[in-house]
Each structure stands twice: as C-alpha cells, then as structure tokens.
N, C-alpha and C positions, 0 to 999 in steps of 0.2 A: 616616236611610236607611243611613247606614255600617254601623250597629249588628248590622243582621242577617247580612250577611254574616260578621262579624267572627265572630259566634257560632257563624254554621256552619263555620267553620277551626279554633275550639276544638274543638267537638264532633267535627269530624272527626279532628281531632290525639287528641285524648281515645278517640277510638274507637282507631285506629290502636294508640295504648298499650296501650290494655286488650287488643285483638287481638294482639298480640306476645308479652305478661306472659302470656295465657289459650294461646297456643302456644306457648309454652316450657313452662307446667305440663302440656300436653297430650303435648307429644312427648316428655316425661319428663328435660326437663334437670333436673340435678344443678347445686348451686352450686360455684363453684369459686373460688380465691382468684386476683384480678385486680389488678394498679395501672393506677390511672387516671392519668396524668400530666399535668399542667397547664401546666407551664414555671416563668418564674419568680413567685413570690408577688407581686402586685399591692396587697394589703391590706393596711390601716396596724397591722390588731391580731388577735390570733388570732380573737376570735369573729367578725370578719368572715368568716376565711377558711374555719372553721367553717359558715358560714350559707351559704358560697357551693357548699362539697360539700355542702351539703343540696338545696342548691335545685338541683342538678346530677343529685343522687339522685331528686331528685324526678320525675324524665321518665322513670320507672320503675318507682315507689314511690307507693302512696296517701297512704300512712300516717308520721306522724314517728317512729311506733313500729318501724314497718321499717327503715326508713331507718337509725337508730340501731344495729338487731340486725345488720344488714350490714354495719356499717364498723368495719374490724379499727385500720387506724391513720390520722391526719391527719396530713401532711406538709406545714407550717405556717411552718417556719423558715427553711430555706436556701431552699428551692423550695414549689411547692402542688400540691396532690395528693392521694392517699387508697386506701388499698386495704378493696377491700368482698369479698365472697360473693355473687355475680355468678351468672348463667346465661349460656351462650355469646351468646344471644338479647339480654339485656339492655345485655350487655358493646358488643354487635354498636352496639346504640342506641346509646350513649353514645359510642363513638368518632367518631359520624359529627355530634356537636353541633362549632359551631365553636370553644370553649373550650378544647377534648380537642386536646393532642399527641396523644398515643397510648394505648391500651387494649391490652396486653398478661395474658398469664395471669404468677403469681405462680412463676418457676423455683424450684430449688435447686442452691446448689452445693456444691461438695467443696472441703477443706481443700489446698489443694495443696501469742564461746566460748572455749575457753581459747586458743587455735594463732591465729584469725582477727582478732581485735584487735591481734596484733604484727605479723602477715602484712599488713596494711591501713598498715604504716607506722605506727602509733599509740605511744603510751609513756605511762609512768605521768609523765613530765615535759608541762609544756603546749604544750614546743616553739617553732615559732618564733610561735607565736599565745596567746599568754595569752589573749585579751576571750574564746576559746570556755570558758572555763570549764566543759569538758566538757558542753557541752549546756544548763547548770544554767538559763537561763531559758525554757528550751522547751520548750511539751508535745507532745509524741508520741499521738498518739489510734492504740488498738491493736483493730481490728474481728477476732474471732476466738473463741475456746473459751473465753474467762475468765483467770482468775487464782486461782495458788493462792498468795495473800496470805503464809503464814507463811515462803515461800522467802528467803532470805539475800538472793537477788537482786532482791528490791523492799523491802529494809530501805533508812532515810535513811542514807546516809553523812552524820560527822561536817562542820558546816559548810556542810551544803546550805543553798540559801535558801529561804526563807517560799515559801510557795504563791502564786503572780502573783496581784496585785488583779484583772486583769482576767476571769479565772477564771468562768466561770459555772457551771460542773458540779458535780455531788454525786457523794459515794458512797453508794449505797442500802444499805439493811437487807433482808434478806431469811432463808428458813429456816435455810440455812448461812452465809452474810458477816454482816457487821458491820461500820459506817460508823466503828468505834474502829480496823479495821485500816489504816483509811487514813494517811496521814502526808506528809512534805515531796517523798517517789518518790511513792507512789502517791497521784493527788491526787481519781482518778475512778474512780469505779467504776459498771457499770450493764448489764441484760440485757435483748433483746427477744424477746417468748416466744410473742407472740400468732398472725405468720405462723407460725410453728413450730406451734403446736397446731392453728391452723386445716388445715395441708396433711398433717397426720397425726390418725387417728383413732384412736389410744391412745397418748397421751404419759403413759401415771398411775403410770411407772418416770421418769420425767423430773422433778429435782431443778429445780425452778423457783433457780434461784440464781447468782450471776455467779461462783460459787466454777468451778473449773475440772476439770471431774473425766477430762478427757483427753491433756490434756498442753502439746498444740499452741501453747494462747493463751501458757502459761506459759511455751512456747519461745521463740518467735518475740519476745514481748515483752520477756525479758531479753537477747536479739541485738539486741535495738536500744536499748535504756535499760538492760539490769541494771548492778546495782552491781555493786564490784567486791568477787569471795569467792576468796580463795586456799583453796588445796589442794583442789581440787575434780578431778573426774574421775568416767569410769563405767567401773567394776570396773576400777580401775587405769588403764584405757586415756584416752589424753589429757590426762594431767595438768596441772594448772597453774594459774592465777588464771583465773576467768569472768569479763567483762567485758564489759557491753554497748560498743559503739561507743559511743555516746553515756553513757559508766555517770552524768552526774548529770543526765540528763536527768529531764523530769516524766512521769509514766505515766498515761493515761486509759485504762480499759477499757470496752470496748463489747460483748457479749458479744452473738453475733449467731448462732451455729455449735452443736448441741446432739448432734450424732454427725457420724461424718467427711465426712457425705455431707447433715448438716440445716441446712444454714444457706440458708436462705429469702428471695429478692429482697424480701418485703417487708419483714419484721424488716431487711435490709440499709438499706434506703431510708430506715428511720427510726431507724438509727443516725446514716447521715448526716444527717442534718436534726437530730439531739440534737447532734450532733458542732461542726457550725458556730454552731449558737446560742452550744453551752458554751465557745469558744473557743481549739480546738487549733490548733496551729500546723503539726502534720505529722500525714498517719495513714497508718498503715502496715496493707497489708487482704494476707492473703496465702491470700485466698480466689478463687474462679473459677469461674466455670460452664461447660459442656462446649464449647460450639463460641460464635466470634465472632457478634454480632448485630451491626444498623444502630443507630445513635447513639439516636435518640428511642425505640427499645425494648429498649437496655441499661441494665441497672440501673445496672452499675458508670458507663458513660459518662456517664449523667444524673447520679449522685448526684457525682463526679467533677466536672464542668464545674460546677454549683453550688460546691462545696468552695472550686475555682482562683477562680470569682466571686469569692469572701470571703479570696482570699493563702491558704490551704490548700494546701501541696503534698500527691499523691495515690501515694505509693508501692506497686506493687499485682507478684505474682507474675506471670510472663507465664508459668506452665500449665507441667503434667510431661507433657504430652503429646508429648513427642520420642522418635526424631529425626526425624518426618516433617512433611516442610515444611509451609506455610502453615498450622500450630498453636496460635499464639500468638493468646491469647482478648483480651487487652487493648491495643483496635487505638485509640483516644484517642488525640490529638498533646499532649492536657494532660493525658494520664495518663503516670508514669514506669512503663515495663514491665521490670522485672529478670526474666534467665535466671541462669542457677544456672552456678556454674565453678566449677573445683575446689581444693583448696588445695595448701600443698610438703609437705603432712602425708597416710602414710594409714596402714594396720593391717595386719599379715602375721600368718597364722595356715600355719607352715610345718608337711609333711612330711617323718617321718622313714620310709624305707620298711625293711625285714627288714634289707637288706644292707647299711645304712647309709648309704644313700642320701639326703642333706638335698634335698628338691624346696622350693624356694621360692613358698607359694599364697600368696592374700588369703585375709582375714577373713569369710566369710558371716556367721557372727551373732560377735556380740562378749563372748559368755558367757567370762570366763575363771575360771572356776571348780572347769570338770571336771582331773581328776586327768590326765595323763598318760601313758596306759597304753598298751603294743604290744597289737595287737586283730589278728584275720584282717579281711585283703583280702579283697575279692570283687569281681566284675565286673556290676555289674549284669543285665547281660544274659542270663547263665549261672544267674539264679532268678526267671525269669520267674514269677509266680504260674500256677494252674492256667485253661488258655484264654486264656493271655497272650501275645501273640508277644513273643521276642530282642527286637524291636529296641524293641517300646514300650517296653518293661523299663528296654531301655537311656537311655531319657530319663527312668527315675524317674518314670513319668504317677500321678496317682493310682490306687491299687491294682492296681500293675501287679509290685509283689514276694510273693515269699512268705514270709510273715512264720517260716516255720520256719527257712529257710534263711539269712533274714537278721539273725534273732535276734544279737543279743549283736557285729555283725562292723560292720568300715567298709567303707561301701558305695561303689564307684567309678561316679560319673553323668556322662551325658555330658550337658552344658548344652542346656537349649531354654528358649525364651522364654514358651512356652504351648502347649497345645492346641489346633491349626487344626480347626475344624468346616467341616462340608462346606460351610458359607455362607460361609465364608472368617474369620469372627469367629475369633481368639487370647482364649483361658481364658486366664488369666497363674495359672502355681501354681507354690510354691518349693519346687526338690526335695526339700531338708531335711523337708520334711513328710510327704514319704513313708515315708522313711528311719524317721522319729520314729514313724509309725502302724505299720510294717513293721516294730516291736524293733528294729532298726539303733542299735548303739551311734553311729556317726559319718559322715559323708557325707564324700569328695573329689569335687568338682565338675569335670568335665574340659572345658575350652572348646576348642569345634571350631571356631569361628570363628577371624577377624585375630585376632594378640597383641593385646591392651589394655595401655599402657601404664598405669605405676601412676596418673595420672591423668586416665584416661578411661576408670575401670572400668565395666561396665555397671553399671545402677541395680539391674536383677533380679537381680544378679549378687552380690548383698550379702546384707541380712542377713535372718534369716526372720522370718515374721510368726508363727510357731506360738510358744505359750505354753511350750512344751516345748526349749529349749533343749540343742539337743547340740553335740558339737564337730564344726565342719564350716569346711572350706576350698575355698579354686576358686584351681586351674589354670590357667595359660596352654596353648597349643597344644603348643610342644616340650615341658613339661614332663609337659602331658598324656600324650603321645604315650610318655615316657621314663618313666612306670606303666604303660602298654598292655603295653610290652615288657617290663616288669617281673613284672607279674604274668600275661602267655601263658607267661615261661620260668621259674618258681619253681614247685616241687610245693605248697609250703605258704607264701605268699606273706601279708605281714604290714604294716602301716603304724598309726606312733604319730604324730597332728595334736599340736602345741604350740599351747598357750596364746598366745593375740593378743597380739602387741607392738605399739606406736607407732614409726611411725619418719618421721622429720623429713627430708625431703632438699632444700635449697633451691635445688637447680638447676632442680628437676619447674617446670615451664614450665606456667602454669593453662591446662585447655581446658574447653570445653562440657562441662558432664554429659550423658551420652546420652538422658537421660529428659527433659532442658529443653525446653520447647516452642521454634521455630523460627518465624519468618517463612518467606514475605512476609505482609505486612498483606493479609488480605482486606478487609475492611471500608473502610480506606481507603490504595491501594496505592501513593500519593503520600508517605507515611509509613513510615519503617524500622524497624520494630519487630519484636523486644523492643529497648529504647533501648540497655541496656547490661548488663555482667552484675560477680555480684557471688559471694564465693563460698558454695555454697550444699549439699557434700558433706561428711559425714563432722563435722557442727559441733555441739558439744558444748554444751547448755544449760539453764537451767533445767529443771523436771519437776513435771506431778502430786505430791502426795502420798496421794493416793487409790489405795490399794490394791482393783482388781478379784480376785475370789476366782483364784486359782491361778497368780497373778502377783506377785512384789517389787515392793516401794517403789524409788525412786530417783529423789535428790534435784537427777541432773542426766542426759541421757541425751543420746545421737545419733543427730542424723537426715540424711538429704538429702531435698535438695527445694528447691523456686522459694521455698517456702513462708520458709525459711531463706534462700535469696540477698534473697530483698526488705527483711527487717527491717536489713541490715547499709545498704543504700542508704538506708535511713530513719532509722537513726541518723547516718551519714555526711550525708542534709540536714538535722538538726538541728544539728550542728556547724558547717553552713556558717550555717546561721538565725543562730545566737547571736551569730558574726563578724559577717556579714552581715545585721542585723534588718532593714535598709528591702529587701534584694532580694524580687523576687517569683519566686513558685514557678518560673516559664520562667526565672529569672537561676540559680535554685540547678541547675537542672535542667541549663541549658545549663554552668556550670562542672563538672559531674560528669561530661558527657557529652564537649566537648572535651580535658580532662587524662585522660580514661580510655585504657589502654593495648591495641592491638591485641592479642588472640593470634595466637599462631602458628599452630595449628592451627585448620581449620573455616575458615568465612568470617562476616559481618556478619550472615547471616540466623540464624546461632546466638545470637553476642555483639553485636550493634548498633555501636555504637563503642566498645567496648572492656571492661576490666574497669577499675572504681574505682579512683583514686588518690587518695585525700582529702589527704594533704599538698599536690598541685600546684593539686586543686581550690580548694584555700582561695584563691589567688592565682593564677587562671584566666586573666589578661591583659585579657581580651574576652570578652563574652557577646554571646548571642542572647536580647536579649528579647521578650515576648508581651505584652501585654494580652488580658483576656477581651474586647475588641473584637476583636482581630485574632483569635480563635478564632474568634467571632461569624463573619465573613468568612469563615474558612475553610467553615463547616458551609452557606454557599450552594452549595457544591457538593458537597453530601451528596447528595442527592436528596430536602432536604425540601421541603415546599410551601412558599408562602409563611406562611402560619398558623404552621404548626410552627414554622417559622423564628422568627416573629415573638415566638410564644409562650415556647419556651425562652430566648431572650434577653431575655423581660421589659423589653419596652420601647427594647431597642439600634434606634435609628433601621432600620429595613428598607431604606431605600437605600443602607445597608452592603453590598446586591448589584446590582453596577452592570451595566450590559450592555455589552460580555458579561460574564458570571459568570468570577471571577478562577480562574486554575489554582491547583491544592491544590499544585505545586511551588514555589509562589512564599510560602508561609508559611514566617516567620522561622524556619525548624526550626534546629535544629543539625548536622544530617545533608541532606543534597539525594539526594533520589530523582524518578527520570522514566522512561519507557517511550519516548520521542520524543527527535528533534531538540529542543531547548528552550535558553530564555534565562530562567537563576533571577535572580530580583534576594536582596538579603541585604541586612542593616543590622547592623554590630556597634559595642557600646558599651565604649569604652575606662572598665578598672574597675583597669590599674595603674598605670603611670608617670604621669603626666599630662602629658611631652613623649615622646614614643616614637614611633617606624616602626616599622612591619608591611610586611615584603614575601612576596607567596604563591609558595609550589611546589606543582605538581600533580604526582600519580601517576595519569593515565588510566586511564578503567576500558578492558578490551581490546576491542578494536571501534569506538574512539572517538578524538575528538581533543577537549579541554577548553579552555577562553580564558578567560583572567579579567582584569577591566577595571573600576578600575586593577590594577597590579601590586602599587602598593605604596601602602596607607592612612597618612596622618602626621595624629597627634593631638597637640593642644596643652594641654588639661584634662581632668582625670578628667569622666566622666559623659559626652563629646561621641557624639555618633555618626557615624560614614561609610557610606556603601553603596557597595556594586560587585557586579557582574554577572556568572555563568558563564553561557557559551556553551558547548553539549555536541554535537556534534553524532556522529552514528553513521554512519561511514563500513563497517561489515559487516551487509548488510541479514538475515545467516540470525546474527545477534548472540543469542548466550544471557545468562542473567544475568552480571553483570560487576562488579566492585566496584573504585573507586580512591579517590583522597583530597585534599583541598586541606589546605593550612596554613599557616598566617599564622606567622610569628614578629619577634619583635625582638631577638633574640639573648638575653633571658631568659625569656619564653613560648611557648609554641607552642601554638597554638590549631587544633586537628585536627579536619576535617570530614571523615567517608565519603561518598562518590559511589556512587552505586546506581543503577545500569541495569536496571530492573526488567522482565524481560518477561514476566513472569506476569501483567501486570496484567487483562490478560483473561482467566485465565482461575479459574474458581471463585469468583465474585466473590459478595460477601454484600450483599443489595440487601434 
C-alpha cells in the first residue's frame, strides 16, 4: 500500500523537474558558468566524489550525456564541489538541495627587487638564523599570469636542494612550455583554461599555455622566490642585484589569470584544489575580485579556509582600490590581507626651466632614453582644441589640445584623477596620453592638490600606460605654482625634463600607497584588515619576454601594486616556514603581524599592524595560535545556517556553536577589534625563552579606558600557553573610530597588538 504513494511523489518530483528544465528553455535562459560548492570532501576516492556531482547533476539533467557536457571542472581534492553551465533556473534547483553550501555565478577578477630585499633587513649572509637556508625547503604555490621559465630569476642557484619527496605536482607540456624547463626553483608548473573559455566566447588569440606572456606572474613570483641576478635594473633605473625574499625557495605555478582582467572564480577554485593535493606549503594569490562578498560565496575565502585546513598559509593582495575606506576585498581572519607601502627609494625626473631654473619633479613613466633637449613651454590651457573650453584643456582630457599648437612643445597639465561623468562615475586617463596623441614632444604634470611627500606619491600620479613613451614629470604644488609664474612672465618661455634618476633617502619613513585598498572589514567587522603591509611601490622585478608588436622587451621592469606588496609577505612566510616547519599558518601569521612596525602616517585601516619586519619576526617572543577548529567557531557567527556550517567544515562536530553563539572578538586574532563595551579573552603561546615574564602596557584607543588582567604572564617552558582578558569599555558615547595598542614585552620581545574601535560596524555591511 506504501508503494503508490511513494510513486506519486516521484512522479510529482519528476514532473516538477521537467516543469523548471521546460521553463528555463521557454523563457530563454542562457547557460552561465556557476560553482556549486559542497564543503569539505567527504569521499574516500575521486570517483566517488565524481559519482556524487553526478548524482547532484542529476535533479536537473536526464541524461549522463548532459551532465558530463555541463561540468567544466570537479573540485575533488582540498574541498568537493564542481562548476557546470547552468541556467539561472537550474542553478536556482540545486541550491536549495541540502548537500549545496552555496550556488553562486562563476566572477572574474583583476590582477591587482633590487632596493626591497635589503630594505626588509635581509643580506646575502644568513644572519642570526642559518636553519632558514633562504627558504630552500619550501614551496611557494604562485596563482597568477605564468612564468616565463627562461628568466635568470627561476634559474637553480648552485647547491640548491633536490625537489622535496613529498612533492606531488608536475610540470606540464603544452604548445609553448616544456616540462625540461623545470628544475631544483622551478619545481611546478600548470594552467587552468577551462573557466576562462567557458566565460569568454572567443578565446582562439588565447595561447593555451602556462608560458606567461604578461608579466605580472613573472613579477610577483620572482618578489617572492627569484634567485639572486646581479646588475639588473630597468633602463638604468634601480640598480642592483634581484632577489626574491625568499631567492632559494621552491616555485610552483598555477596559471589562473589570462589578461589583466581574465582570471575566472572557477579556474581559481581548481587551482586551489591542485595546489593542496600537490603539496605547497605557502601560496601567494595576488589576484581579487571587485568588491567583498559573505564567506560560503567567496571564492578566495572558500578555497583559502580549505588551503589553512591542510597548514597552507594563504597570502593574498588586499585590493588597489584606495584610498577609500571599507575597500579591502580580502575580509578572511585565515587569510593574510597585504596593503602596499612604500619604500626609502623613488625616481626624480627634474626640470630645467629657460632661466635656469632646476624644479625638482618625479618620474611619470620611466623611459630614460629620450635625449635631453630645451623645447617651448606651453600652458595647456592657452591651446585648447577647436570647441574646447581653457579649463578642460587645462586638465589634458582626452582631446581636449590642439595638436598644431602642441606639436613638437612640453606641455604644462594641471593633475586630475579622471573624468567625472554626470553619474558621478571617474574615467581614470594619464595625461601623458594626451600630450602623446596631441604631437607634444613632453608633458609637466602640475599637482593642485596637498604636497605628496616623496613617499606617498599618488598611484595615477606615476607612470603611463601608453606604448608611446615621452619624457614626462609631475610637480608638487609650490613648484607647480613657481612654472605658472614662470611661464605668465616669459615672452618665450622654455623647459628641458632630465632623464629619471634613482634616489635612495633612508630617513623617508614608509606610508600607505594611495591606491592600497583600506578597511574596515565589511564582511566581518570583528576582524582588522588588511592584516598588515608590505612594500609594494616602485619594485623592480622580473618580466615577460614576450615581445607585444610596438613594445620592447625587458628582462626586469617596475610596478606598484597590492599585487607586489603580497609576494614580499609570502616570501617573508616561507622564511619563517623553513625556521619554523611545525608552526601553523596562524603561528607564522601571528609572528609577522606582532614584530610589524607601526607607520607614522595614516592609521591601521591603511597598514593593519604595521609593515613587516622579518628579522624580529623570526623570534616573535609569543604567538596567537588557530586551529581550523577555532576558525570553525568563528564562522557560527557568519550568518550561516546550520547546513552550511556543517558542510564547509566537513564534519567539525556542529556543537562547535554553543548557545549563545560566541562573539567573533573573542577569536585568537592578533589584532582585537569591537564596536561595544566588551571583555576579549586571548591565549598566547610562549615560542622564546622558556623562563620569561611578559608585563602589558596599553595605549587606549581615544574614548575609552582598557584593563588587562593579568598584568603580567610568567612562562616556564617553551610551547606553554597563558590567557588573560581586555576589558574595553567606551566611556564617549558620540566615539568615532579610534585605534590603540597593548604589548607584552619581557625586556627582549615585544609582542604588539592594535585595539580597534570600530564603529562602522553597522554600517554597509556585506551579508
């Protein structure tokens, strides 16, 4: 009697499907590339987990022959999962089975030396730590544009060691590589191509190959492992040996990125999932997508909290979208979020004016090539093109000169950041392109804005993107101002730009770059991020050798960017890996984060706790450790359900969330943030003396009164742990954000935690 019932709830299920599949082809959806996310792998062998997206596909799909044509990749390894060619409808289905975390669409995101290795405190001697043996038994996994294999800076140095037994990765063969250029640096090589062709419908200019024909992977990855190549520089400028932070580390490439703007959530997902099986030990991603999302539908944060699962540190850019606040895309407490700072080095490209007048500019592009030559001034404004007003003129907008008048002369611009459109959207264009379409032999950039000191030059403020390289400089405000004057009182008014020099000044005190994305954490505002910063302006590094038609080679080039501050934190936790092989990701994490030094300028929502010091880091005193349980913990007050919860942690007991559900201040972080009166607890693990005192001093954030209880921690063996307790309480109830600090020392460590009073936390919140 059961029987028939049971029949009509298939049938009805069965109708229901075919009703949805037959409305989706009806209403004209289009397939779109999706991941389905699973949590963590449950199955003892791949073809289980194989069988299991099928049978998943199946409340969807008649056919195994569909099913099969649909799914782009199987995520098998670190986590389970799958991404297919989906219709909003289908997608809609399968999120609401109870196996499904989550059913998101398939994003894309954007890409985002010789001076910075001695700057970091480093030396060709091994100091006071011989075991790091520069990195040599660590691999580095590098998610980004490639490798161009024949660079100096992934040759083996003499004396490197064998490629680790535990090793599971390959390097592939494909049109352009060859598995022969691999060797004792480079030990991996590999490219994911499939999301990429799927989310684009003409890749057939697209070199299927891990070779790197952009730049980016080749940069980022010799900032954090290249060897070391003396006499290197570009065009002169920056001279000096290249050296990764780490130069004998191991190099794995994951080639995810296929133009500056193609690198595709799903290809991402299934690097990470190659990445953990083949066994790296750090990976460095200095890639991003536009704006912060919730945990179970960020790629980086899934594939990340998998990684930390398996002791993977996740080293990742926290975004050039600065300087406005709450920017910063990588809001993870077990992801490390680097901002970009600057270094004691930059480029001056000075003016000589008629009357022999030296103005002192910077470098906009760093072409030192052209000739030296006195050329007519001009005011921008004064050749307007025809139907142009003065003043666009005078911003150099695109086609806003006339190319007769500006023929053959240097042209004076007054700095803007972009063109406001009446919806408020900023064009971002470099004046020098104007200058370059408009004949203009040479551009001076006049900045109307604050002085910029020589280290916090703006970002747009640098160097051009046109092909076309002329000699161009930028002005500060008085100097600006002392050419204004210059050329209103000259009849025939004249200025020769010199050739870009380096210049070294080690008093420049590192600040924020202005492009580095900012906090506060939307996503989770219990959390301080970007963690910390590294420097990431003006860093000279490997390069393509891929010559684009109307462009030079060059075998080492400079950039800024997050993209660059991240690799130097990811050679900097391979160095501590090597010292330190048993610590886990939160122990290297937490040493780089307490020895980092505050700037001076800006506040924590720029630099997090500070900029890197890897000397002090190697012997940090005290850590904050994690387990991926205690992350577990943390994510009960994400807002995920119980499922989700249960699923991404693959199995962590679910009465990991107790009632009440624990505050996200009270996770072992290294930094304390709160919005409230609150009482944090903390546990730190003695990692130097093994008899020492710690006594704390606080610096109050303003508005507030701090208590910390004990005063003072006494350890008797390495590895022990203590806890104690801040009490915060906010005695100004119209209190703005406010930043202070606690520190532990024992008269050789000082162990430094920032206090964050965070009262954004309401508001723009990512749910």
């Amino acid at each position: 009697m059961r029987f028939w019932p049971c029949l009509l709830v298939l049938l009805t299920a069965l109708s229901l499907q075919w009703d949805l599949n037959q409305a989706a082809v009806e209403n004209g959806e289009d397939p779109e590339l999706y991941i389905v996310y699973l949590g963590e792998n449950v199955h003892e062998t791949v073809e289980d987990t194989h069988a299991h997206h099928h049978q998943i596909l199946g409340n969807i799909f008649e056919s195994k022959e569909s099913i099969l044509e649909c799914i782009v990749y199987h995520y098998k390894h670190g986590f389970s999962g799958f991404s297919a060619m989906l219709t909003p409808s289908q997608a809609d289905i399968l999120s609401e089975l109870p196996e499904v975390v989550s059913v998101f669409k398939s994003g894309t995101s954007k890409l985002h030396t010789t001076r910075s290795w001695a700057y970091l405190g480093l030396n060709e001697r091994t100091g006071p730590w011989p075991d790091a043996r520069f990195g040599d038994d660590v691999i580095i996994g590098v998610f980004d544009t490639g490798i161009w294999p024949e660079s100096e800076s992934f040759a083996a140095e003499p004396g490197l060691s064998p490629v680790p037994s535990r090793w599971k990765g390959t390097c592939q063969n494909d049109t352009a590589f060859d598995s022969s250029f691999c060797n004792n640096k480079l030990i991996g090589a590999k490219f994911f191509f499939d999301g990429f062709q799927k989310a684009n419908n003409d890749t057939s200019t697209i070199v299927q190959s891990v070779r790197d024909y952009l730049g980016h992977g080749s940069h980022t990855a010799s900032t954090a492992g290249g060897s070391r190549v003396q006499n290197t520089s570009f065009l002169g400028l920056a001279p000096g040996t290249a050296a990764g932070v780490a130069p004998s580390v191991k190099l794995a490439i994951y080639k995810i990125c296929w133009t500056d703007t193609g690198c595709t959530d799903t290809d991402l997902l299934a690097a990470y999932d190659e990445a953990i099986k083949d066994g790296v030990d750090i990976i460095s991603l200095s890639v991003g997508i536009a704006n912060p999302l919730p945990f179970h539908r960020d790629p980086y944060a899934i594939g990340s909290f998998h990684a930390t699962k398996e002791g993977i540190l996740v080293s990742t850019s926290a975004g050039n979208e600065g300087p406005d606040l709450g920017t910063t895309i990588k809001c993870a407490p077990w992801e490390l979020a680097v901002a970009a700072s600057t270094l004691d080095r930059t480029f001056k490209s000075d003016v000589v004016l008629g009357d022999s007048t030296l103005v002192e500019g910077s470098t906009i592009n760093l072409d030192t090539q052209f000739a030296e030559e006195s050329k007519e001034l001009v005011n921008a404004s004064t050749i307007p093109a025809l139907g142009v007003d003065p003043e666009t003129a005078t911003f150099c907008a695109p086609g806003s000169l006339d190319p007769v008048q500006a023929a053959g002369k240097v042209v004076a611009c007054v700095q803007a950041g972009g063109i406001a459109l009446a919806n408020g959207t900023i064009i971002p264009y470099v004046v020098d392109e104007t200058v370059v379409q408009s004949g203009g032999y040479g551009v001076v950039v006049l900045n109307r804005n604050r002085n910029f000191t020589d280290n916090e030059y703006p970002f747009y403020f640098r160097y051009s993107r046109h092909t076309q390289l002329i000699p161009a400089s930028g002005v500060e405000v008085s100097q600006a101002n002392e050419i204004k004057t210059y050329l209103s009182s000259t009849v025939s008014p004249t200025a020769t730009i010199k050739r870009p020099r380096t210049v070294i000044k080690e008093s420049l005190k590192p600040a924020t770059a202005d492009f580095s994305s900012r906090g506060p954490n939307r996503v989770s505002p219990y959390i301080l991020k970007p963690d910390l910063t590294a420097p990431g302006v003006d860093i000279l590094a490997a390069w393509t050798g891929f010559a684009e038609p109307g462009n030079p080679v060059y075998d080492y080039k400079i950039l800024s960017g997050t993209s660059m501050s991240c690799p130097h934190v990811s050679g900097a936790a391979a160095l501590l890996k090597s010292i330190h092989p048993t610590w886990s990701p939160a122990a290297i994490k937490s040493a780089l984060m307490t020895t980092a030094t505050p700037l001076e300028a800006g506040d924590p929502l720029g630099w997090g706790a500070g900029e890197i010091n890897i000397p002090k880091a190697v012997d940090p005193g005290l850590i904050y450790d994690l387990s991926i349980t205690d992350y577990a913990t943390f994510l009960c007050s994400s807002n995920l359900t119980a499922g989700q919860f249960s699923l991404i942690t693959g199995g962590l007991d679910i009465l990991l969330c107790p009632t009440p559900i624990p505050s996200p201040s009270d996770l072992n972080y290294p930094t304390i943030t709160t919005g409230a009166d609150s009482v944090v607890t903390r546990v730190v693990t003695n990692v130097g003396n093994a008899s020492s005192v710690y006594t704390a001093s606080v610096d109050a954030p303003a508005g507030t009164t701090v208590t910390v209880e004990p005063v003072e921690l006494a350890f008797t063996s390495v590895g022990e742990n203590q806890t104690y307790t801040v009490a915060i309480t906010i005695v100004n109830a119209t209190l703005t954000p406010s930043f202070g600090s606690l520190k532990w020392t024992d008269g050789v460590h000082d162990v430094n935690s920032t206090i964050f009073i965070n009262t954004f936390i309401d508001t723009n919140p990512i749910t």
